[in-house]
Biopython code that builds the backbone (N, CA, C, O; Angstrom):
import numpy as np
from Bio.PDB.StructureBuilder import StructureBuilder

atoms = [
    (1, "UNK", "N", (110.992, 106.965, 218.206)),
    (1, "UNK", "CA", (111.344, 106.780, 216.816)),
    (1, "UNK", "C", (112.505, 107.708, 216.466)),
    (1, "UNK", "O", (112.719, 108.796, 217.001)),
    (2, "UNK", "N", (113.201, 107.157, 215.533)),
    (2, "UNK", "CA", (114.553, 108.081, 215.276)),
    (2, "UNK", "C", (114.608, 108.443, 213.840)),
    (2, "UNK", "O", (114.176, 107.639, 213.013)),
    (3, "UNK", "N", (115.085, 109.544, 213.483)),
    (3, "UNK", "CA", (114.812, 110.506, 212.455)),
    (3, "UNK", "C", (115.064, 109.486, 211.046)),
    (3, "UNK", "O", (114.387, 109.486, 210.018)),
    (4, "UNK", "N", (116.386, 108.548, 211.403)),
    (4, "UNK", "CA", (116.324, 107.538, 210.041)),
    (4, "UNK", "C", (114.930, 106.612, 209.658)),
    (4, "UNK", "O", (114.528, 106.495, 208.500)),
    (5, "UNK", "N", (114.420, 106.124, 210.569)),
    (5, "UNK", "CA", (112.998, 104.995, 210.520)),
    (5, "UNK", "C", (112.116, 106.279, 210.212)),
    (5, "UNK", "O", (111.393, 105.884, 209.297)),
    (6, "UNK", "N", (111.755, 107.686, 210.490)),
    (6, "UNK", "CA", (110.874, 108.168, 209.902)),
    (6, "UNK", "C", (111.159, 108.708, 208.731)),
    (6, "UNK", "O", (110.132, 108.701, 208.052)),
    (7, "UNK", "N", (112.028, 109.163, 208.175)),
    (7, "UNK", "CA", (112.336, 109.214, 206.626)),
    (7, "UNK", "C", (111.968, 108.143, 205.788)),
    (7, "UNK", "O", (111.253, 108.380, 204.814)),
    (8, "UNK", "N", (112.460, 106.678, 206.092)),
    (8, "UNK", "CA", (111.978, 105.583, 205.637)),
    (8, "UNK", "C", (110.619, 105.744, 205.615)),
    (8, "UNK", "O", (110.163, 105.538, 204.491)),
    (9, "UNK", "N", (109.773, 106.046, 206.470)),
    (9, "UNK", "CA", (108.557, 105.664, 206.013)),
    (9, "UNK", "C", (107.607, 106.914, 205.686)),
    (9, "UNK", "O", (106.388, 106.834, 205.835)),
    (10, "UNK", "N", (108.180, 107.949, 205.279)),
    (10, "UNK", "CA", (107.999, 109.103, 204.486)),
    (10, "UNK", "C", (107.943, 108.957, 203.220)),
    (10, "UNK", "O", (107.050, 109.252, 202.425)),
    (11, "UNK", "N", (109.596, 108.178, 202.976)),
    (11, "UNK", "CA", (109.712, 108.051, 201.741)),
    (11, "UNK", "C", (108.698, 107.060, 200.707)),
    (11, "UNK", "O", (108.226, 107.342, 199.605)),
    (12, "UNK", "N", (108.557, 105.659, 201.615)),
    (12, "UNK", "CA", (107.296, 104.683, 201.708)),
    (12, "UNK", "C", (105.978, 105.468, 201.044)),
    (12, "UNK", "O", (105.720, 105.463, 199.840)),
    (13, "UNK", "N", (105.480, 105.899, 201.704)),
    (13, "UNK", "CA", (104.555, 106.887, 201.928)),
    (13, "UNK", "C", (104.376, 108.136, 200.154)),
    (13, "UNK", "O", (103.482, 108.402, 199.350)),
    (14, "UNK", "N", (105.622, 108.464, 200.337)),
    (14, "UNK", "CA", (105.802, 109.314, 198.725)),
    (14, "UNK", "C", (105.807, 108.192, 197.584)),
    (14, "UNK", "O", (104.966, 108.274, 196.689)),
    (15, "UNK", "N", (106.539, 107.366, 197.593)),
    (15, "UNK", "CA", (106.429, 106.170, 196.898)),
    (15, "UNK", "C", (104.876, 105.757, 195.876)),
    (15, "UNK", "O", (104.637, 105.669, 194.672)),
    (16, "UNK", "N", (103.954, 105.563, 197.364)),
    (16, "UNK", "CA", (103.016, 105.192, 197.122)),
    (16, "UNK", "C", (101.719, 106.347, 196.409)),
    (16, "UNK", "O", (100.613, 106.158, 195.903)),
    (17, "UNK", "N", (102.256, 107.130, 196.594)),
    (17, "UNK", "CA", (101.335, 108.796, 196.306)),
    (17, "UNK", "C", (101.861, 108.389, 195.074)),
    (17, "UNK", "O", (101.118, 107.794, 194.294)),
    (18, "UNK", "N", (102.826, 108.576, 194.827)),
    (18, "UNK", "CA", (103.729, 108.762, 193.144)),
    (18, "UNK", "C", (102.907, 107.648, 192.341)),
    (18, "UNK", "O", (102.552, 107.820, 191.175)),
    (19, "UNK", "N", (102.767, 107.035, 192.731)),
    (19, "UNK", "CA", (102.174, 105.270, 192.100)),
    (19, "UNK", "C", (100.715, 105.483, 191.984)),
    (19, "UNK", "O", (100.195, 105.020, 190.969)),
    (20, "UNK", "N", (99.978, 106.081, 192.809)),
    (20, "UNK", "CA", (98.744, 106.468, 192.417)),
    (20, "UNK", "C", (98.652, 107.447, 191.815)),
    (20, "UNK", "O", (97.650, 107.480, 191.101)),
    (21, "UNK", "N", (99.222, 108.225, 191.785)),
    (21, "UNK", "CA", (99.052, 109.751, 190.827)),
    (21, "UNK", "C", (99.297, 109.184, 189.862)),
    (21, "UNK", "O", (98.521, 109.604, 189.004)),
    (22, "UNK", "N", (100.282, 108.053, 189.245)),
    (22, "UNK", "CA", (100.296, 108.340, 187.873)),
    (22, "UNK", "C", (99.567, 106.757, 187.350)),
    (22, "UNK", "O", (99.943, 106.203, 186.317)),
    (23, "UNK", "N", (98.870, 106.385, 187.936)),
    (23, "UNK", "CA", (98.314, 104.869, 187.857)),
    (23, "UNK", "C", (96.761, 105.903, 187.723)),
    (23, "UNK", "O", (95.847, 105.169, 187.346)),
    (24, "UNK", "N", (96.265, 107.420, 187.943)),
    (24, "UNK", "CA", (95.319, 108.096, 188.073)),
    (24, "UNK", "C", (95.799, 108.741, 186.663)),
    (24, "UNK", "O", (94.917, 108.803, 185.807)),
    (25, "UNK", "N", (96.824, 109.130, 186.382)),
    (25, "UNK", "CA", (96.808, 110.079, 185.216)),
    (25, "UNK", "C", (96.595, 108.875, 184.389)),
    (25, "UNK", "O", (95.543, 109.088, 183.787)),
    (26, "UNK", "N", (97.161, 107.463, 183.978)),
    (26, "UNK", "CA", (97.291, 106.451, 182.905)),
    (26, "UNK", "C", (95.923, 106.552, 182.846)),
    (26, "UNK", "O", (95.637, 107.065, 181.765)),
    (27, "UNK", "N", (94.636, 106.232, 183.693)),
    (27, "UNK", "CA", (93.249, 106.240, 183.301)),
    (27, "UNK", "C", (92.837, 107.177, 182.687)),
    (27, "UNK", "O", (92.131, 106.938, 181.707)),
    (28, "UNK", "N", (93.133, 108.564, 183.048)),
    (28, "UNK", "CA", (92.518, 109.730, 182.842)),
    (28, "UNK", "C", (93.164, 110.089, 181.090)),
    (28, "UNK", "O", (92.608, 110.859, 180.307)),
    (29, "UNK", "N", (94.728, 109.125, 180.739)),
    (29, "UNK", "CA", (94.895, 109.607, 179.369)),
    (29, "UNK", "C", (94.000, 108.691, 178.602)),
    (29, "UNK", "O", (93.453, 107.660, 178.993)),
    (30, "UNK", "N", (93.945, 109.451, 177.068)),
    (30, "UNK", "CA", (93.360, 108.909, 175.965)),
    (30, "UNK", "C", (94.027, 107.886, 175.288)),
    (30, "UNK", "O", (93.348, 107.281, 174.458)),
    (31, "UNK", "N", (95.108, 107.568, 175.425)),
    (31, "UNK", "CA", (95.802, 106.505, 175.111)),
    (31, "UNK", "C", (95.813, 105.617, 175.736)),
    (31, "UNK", "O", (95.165, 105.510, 176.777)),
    (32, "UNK", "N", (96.884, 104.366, 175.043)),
    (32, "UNK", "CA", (96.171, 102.909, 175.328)),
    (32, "UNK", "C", (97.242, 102.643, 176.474)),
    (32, "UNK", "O", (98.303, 103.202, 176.749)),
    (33, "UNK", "N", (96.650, 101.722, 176.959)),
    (33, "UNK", "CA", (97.423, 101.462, 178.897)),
    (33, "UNK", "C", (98.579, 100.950, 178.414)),
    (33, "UNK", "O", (98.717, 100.333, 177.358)),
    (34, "UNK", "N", (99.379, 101.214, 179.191)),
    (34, "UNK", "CA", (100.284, 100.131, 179.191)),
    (34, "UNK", "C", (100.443, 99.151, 180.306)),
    (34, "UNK", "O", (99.992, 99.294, 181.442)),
    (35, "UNK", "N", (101.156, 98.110, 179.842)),
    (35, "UNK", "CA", (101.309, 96.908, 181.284)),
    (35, "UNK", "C", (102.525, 97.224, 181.763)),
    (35, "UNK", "O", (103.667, 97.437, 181.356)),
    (36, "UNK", "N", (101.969, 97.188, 182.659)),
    (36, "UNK", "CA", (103.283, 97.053, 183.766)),
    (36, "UNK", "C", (103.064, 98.380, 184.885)),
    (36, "UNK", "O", (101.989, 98.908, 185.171)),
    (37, "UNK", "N", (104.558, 98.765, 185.463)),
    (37, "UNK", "CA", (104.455, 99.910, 186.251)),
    (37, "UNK", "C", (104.292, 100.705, 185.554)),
    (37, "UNK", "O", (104.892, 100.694, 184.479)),
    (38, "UNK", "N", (103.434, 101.695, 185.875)),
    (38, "UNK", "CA", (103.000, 102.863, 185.109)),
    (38, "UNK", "C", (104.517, 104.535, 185.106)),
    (38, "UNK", "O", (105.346, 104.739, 185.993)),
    (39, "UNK", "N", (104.327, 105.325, 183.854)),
    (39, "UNK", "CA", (105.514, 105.718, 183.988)),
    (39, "UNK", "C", (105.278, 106.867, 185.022)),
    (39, "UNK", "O", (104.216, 107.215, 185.537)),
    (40, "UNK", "N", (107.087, 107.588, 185.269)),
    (40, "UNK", "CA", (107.101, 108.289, 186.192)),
    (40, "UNK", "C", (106.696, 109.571, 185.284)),
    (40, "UNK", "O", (106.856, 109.645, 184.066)),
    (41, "UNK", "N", (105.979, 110.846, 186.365)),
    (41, "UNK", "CA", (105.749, 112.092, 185.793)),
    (41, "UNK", "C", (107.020, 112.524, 185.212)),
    (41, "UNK", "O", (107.104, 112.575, 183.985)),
    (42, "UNK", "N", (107.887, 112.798, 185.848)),
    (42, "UNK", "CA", (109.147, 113.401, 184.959)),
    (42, "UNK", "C", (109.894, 112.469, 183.972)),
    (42, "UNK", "O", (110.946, 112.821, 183.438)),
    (43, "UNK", "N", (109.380, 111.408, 183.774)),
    (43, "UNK", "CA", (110.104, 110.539, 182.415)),
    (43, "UNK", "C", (108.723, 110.742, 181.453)),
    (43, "UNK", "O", (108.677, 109.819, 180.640)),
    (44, "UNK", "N", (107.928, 111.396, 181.350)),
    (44, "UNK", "CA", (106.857, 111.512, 180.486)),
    (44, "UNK", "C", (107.355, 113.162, 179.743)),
    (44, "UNK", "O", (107.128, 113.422, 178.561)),
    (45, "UNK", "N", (107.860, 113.867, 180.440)),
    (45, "UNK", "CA", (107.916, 114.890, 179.673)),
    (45, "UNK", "C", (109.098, 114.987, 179.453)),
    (45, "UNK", "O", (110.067, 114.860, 180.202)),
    (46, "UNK", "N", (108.978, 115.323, 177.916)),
    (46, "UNK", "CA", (109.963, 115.532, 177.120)),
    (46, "UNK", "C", (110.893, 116.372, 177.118)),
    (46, "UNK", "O", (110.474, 117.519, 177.273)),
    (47, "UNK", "N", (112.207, 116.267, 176.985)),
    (47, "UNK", "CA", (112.810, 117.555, 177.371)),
    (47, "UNK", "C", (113.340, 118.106, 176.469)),
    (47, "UNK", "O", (113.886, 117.406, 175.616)),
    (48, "UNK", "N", (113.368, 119.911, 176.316)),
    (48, "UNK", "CA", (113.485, 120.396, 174.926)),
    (48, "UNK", "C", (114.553, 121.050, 175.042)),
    (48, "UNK", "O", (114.825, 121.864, 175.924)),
    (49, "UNK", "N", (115.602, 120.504, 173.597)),
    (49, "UNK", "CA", (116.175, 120.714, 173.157)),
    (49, "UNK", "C", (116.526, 122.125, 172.621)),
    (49, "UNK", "O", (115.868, 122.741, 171.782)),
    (50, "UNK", "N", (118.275, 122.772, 173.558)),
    (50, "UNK", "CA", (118.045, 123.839, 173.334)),
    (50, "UNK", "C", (119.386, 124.066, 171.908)),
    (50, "UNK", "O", (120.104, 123.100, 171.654)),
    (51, "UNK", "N", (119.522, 125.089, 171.294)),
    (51, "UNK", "CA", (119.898, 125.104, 169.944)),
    (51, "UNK", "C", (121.160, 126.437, 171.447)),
    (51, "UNK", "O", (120.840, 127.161, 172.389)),
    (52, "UNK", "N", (123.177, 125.857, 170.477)),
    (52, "UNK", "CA", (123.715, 126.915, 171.369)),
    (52, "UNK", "C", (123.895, 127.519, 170.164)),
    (52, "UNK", "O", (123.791, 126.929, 169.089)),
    (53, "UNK", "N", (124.333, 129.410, 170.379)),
    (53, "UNK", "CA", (124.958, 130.123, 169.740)),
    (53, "UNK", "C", (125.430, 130.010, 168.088)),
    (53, "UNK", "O", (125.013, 130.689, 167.149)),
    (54, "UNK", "N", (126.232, 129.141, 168.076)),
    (54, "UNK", "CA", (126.773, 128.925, 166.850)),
    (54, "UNK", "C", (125.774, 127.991, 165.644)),
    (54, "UNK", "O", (125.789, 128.112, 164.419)),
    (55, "UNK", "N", (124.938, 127.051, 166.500)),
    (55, "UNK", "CA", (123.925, 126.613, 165.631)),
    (55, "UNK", "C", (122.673, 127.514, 165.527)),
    (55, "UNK", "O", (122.028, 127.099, 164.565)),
    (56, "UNK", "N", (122.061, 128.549, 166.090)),
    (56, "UNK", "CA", (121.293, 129.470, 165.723)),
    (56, "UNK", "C", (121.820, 130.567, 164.769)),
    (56, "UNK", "O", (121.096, 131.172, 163.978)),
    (57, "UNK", "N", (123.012, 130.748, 164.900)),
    (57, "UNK", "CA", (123.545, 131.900, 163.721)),
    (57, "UNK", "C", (123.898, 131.062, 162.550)),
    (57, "UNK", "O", (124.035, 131.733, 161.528)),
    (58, "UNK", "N", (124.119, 129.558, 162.379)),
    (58, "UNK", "CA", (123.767, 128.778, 161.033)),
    (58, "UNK", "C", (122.626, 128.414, 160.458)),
    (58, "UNK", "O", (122.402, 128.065, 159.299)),
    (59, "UNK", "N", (121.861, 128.540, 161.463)),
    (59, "UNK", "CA", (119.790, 128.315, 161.433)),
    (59, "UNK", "C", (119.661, 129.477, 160.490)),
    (59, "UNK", "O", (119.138, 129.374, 159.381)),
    (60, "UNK", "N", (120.156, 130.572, 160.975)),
    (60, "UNK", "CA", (119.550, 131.508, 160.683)),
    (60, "UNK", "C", (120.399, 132.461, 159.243)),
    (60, "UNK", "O", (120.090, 133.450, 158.578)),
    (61, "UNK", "N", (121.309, 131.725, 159.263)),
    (61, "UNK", "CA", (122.012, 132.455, 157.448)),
    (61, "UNK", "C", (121.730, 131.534, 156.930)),
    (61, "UNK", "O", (122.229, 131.724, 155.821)),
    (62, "UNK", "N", (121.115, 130.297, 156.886)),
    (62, "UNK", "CA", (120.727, 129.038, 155.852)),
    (62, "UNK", "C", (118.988, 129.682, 155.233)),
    (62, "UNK", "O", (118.375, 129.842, 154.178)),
    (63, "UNK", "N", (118.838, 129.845, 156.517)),
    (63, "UNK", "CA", (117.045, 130.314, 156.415)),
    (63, "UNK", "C", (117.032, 132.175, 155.657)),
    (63, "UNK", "O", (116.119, 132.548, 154.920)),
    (64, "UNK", "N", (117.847, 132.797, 155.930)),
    (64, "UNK", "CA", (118.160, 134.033, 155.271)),
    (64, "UNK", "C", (118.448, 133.747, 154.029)),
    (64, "UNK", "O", (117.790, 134.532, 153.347)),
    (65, "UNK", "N", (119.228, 132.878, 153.176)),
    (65, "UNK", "CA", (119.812, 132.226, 152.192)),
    (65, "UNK", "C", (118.217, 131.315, 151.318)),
    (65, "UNK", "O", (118.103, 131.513, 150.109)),
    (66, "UNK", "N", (117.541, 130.742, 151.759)),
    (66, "UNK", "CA", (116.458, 130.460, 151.600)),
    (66, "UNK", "C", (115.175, 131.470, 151.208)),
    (66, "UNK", "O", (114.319, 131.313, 150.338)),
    (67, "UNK", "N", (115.329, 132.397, 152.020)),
    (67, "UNK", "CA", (114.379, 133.155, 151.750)),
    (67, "UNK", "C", (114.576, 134.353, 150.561)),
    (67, "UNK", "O", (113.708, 134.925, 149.902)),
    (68, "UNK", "N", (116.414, 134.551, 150.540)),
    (68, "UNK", "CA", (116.134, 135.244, 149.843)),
    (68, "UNK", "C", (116.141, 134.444, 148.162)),
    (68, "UNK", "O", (115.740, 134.959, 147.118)),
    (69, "UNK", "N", (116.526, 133.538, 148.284)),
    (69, "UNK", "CA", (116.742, 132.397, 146.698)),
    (69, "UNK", "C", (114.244, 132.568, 146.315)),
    (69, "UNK", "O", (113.606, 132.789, 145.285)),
    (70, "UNK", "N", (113.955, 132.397, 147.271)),
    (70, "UNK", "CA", (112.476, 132.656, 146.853)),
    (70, "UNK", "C", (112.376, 133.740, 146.630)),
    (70, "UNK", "O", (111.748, 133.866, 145.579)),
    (71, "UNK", "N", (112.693, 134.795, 147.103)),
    (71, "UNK", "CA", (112.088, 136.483, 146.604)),
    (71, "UNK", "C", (112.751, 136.620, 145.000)),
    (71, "UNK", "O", (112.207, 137.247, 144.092)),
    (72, "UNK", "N", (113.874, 135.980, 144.907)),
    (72, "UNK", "CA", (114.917, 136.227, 143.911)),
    (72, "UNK", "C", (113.595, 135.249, 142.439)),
    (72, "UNK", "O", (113.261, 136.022, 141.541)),
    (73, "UNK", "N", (113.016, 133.804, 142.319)),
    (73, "UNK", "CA", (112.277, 133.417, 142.202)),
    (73, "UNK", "C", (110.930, 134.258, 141.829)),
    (73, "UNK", "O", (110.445, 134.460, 140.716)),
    (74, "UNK", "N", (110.531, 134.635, 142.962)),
    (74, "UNK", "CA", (109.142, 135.365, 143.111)),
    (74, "UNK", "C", (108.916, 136.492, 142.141)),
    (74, "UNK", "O", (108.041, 136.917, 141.388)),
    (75, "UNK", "N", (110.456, 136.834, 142.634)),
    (75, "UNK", "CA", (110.638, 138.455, 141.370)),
    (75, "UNK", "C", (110.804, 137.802, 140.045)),
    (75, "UNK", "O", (110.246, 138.480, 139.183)),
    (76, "UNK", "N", (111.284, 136.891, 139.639)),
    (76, "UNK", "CA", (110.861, 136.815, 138.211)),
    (76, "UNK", "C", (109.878, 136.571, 137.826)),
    (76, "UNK", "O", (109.524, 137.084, 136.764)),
    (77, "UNK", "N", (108.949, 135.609, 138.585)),
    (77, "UNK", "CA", (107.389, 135.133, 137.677)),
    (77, "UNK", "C", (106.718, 136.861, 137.874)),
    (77, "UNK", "O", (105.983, 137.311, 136.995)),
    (78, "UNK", "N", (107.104, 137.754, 139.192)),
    (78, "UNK", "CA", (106.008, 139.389, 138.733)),
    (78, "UNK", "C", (106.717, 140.025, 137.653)),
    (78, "UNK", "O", (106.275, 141.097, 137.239)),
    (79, "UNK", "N", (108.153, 139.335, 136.932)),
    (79, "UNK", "CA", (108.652, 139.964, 135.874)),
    (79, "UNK", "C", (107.973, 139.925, 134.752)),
    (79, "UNK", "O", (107.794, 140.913, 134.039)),
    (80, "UNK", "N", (107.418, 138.438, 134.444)),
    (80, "UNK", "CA", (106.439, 138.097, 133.634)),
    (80, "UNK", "C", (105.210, 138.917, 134.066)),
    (80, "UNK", "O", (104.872, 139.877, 133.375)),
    (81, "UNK", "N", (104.747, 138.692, 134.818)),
    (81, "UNK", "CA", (103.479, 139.452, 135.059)),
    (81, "UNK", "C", (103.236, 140.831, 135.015)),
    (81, "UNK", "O", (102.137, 141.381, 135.089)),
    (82, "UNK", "N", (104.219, 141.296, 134.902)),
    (82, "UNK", "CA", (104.042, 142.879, 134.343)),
    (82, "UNK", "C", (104.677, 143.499, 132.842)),
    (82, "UNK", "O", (105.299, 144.488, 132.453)),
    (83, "UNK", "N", (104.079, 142.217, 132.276)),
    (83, "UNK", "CA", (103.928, 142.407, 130.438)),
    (83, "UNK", "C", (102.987, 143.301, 130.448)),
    (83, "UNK", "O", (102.199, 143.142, 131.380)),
    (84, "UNK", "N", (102.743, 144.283, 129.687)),
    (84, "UNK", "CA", (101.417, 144.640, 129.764)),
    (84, "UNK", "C", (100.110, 143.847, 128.738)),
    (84, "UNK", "O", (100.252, 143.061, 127.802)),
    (85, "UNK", "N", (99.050, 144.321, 129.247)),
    (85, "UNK", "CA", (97.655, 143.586, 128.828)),
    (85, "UNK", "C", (97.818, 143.522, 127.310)),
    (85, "UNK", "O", (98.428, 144.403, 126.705)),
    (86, "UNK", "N", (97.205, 142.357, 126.636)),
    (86, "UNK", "CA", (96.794, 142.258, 125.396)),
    (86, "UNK", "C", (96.119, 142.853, 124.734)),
    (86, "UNK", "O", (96.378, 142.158, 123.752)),
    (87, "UNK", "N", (95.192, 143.817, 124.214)),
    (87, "UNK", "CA", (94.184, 144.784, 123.644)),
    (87, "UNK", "C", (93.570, 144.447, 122.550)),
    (87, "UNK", "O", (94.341, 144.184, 121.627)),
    (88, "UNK", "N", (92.332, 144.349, 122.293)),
    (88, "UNK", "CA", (91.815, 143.968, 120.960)),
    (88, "UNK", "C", (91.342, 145.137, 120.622)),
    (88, "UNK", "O", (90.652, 145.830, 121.370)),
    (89, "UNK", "N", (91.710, 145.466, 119.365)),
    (89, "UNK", "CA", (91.019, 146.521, 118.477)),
    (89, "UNK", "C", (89.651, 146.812, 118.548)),
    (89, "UNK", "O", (89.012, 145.819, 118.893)),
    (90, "UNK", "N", (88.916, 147.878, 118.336)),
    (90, "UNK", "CA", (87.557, 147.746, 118.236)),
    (90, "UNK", "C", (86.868, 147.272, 117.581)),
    (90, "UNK", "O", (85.762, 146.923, 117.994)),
    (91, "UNK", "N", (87.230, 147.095, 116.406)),
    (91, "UNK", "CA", (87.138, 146.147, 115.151)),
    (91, "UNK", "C", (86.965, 144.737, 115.845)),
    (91, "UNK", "O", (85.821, 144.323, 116.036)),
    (92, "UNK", "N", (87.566, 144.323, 116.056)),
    (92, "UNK", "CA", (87.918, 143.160, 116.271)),
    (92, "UNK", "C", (86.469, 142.626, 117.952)),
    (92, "UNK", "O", (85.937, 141.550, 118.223)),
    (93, "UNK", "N", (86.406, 143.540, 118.394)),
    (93, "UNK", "CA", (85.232, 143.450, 119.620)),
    (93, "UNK", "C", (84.380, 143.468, 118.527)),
    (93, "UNK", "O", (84.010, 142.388, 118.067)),
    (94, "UNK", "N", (83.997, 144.534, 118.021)),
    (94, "UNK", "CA", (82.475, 144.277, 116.861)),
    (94, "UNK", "C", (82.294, 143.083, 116.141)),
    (94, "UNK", "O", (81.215, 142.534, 115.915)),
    (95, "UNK", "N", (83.132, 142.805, 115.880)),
    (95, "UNK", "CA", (83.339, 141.746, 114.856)),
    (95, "UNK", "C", (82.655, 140.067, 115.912)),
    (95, "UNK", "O", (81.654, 139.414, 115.618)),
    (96, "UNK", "N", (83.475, 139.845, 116.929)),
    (96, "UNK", "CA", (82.972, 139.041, 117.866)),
    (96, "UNK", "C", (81.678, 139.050, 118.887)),
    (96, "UNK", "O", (81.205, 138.069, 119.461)),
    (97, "UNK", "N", (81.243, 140.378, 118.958)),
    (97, "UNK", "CA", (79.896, 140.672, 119.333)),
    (97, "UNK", "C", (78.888, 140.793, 118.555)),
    (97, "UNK", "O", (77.742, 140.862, 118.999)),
    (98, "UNK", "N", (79.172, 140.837, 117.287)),
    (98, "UNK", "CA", (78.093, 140.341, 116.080)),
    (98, "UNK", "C", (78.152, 138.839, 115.947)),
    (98, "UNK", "O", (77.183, 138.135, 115.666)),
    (99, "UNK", "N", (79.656, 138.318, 116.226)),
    (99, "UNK", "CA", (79.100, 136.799, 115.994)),
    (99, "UNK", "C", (78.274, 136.335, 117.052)),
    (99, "UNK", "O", (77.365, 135.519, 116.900)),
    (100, "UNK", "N", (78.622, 136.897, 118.192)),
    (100, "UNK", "CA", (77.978, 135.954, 119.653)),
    (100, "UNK", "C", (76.190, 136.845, 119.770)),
    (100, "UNK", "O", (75.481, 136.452, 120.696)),
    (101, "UNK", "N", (75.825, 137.549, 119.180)),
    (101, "UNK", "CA", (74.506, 137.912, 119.173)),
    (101, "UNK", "C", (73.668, 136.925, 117.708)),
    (101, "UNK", "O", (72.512, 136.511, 117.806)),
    (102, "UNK", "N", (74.470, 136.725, 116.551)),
    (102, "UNK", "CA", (73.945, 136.097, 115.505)),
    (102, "UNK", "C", (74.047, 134.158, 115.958)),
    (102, "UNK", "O", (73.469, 133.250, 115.362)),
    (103, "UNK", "N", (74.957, 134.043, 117.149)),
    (103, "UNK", "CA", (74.687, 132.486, 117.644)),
    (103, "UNK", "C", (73.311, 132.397, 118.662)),
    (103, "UNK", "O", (72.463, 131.506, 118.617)),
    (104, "UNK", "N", (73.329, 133.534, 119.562)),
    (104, "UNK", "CA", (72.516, 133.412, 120.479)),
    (104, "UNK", "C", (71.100, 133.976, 119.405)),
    (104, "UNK", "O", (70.278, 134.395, 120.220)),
    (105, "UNK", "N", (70.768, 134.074, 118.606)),
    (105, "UNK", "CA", (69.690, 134.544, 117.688)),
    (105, "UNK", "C", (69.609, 133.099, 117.149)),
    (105, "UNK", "O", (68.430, 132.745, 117.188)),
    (106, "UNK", "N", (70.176, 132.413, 116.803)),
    (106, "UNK", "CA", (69.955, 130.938, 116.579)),
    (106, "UNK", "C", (69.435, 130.114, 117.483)),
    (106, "UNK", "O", (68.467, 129.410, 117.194)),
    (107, "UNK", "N", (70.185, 130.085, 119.073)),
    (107, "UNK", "CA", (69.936, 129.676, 119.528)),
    (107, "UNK", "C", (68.107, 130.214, 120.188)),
    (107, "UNK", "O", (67.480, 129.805, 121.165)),
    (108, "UNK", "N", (67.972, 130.604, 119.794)),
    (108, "UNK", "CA", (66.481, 131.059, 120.329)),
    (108, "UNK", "C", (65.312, 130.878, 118.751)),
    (108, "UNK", "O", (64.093, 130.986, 118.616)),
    (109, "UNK", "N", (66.124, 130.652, 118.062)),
    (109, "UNK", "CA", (65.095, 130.092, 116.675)),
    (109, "UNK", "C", (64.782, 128.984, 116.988)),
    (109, "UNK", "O", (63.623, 128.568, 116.975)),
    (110, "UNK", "N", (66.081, 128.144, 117.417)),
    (110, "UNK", "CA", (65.842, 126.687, 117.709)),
    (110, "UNK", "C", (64.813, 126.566, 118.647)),
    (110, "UNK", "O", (63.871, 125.803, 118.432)),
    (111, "UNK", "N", (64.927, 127.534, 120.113)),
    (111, "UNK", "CA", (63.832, 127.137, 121.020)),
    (111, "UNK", "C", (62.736, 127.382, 120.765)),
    (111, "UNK", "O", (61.930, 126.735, 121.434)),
    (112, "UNK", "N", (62.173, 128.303, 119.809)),
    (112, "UNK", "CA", (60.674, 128.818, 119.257)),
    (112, "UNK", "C", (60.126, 127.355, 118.331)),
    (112, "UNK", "O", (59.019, 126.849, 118.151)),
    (113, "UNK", "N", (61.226, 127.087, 117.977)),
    (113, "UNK", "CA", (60.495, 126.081, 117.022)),
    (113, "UNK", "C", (60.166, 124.853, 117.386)),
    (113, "UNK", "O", (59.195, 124.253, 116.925)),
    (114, "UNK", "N", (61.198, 124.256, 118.504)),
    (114, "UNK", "CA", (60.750, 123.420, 119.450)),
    (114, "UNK", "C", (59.664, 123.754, 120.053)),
    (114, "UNK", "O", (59.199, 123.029, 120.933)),
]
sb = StructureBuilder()
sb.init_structure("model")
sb.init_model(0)
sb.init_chain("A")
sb.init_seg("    ")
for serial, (resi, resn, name, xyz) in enumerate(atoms, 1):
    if name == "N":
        sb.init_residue(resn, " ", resi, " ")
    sb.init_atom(name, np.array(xyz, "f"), 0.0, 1.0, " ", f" {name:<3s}", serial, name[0])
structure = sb.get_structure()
């Protein structure tokens, strides 16, 4: 045999491995079959997209520009929020804790009498 006829049937041979490995992975996925030849391992994975130089330093002053337009935002609603508290007089507590003891004194006339 001469080195060309055994490559040929090496290659034969890989062919057919390749075809069951991934005719073995199509069963083994959770998704739905497809017809036909089943795909190759390296056309299944996706290939990721790399970002050069000049589009990461625009990624990244758009997203700097972004973040700071929210802090700028953020700081005004804690501008509001550091009004200080409302205070009711003491007067004004007595006055509402006599009403809410003279309702709940009603409300318990009503239940005695029921």
């Amino acid at each position: 045999m001469d080195i060309n006829s055994i490559l040929g049937e090496l290659r034969a041979e890989r062919d057919r491995i390749e075809h069951a490995i991934s005719a073995l992975e199509a069963v083994n996925s959770i998704g739905r079959r497809r017809a036909g030849r089943p795909p190759r391992a390296a056309a299944i994975q996706k290939k990721r997209r790399r970002l050069n130089a000049a589009a990461r330093a625009k990624l990244s002053r758009l997203l700097k520009e972004r973040w700071a337009q929210g802090k700028m935002r953020h700081g005004a609603k804690q501008a509001h929020a550091s009004k200080p508290a409302r205070r009711m007089s003491r007067v004004a507590r007595k006055k509402i804790a006599a009403a809410q003891r003279a309702r709940w004194a009603k409300v318990k006339a009503q239940r005695k009498a029921a």
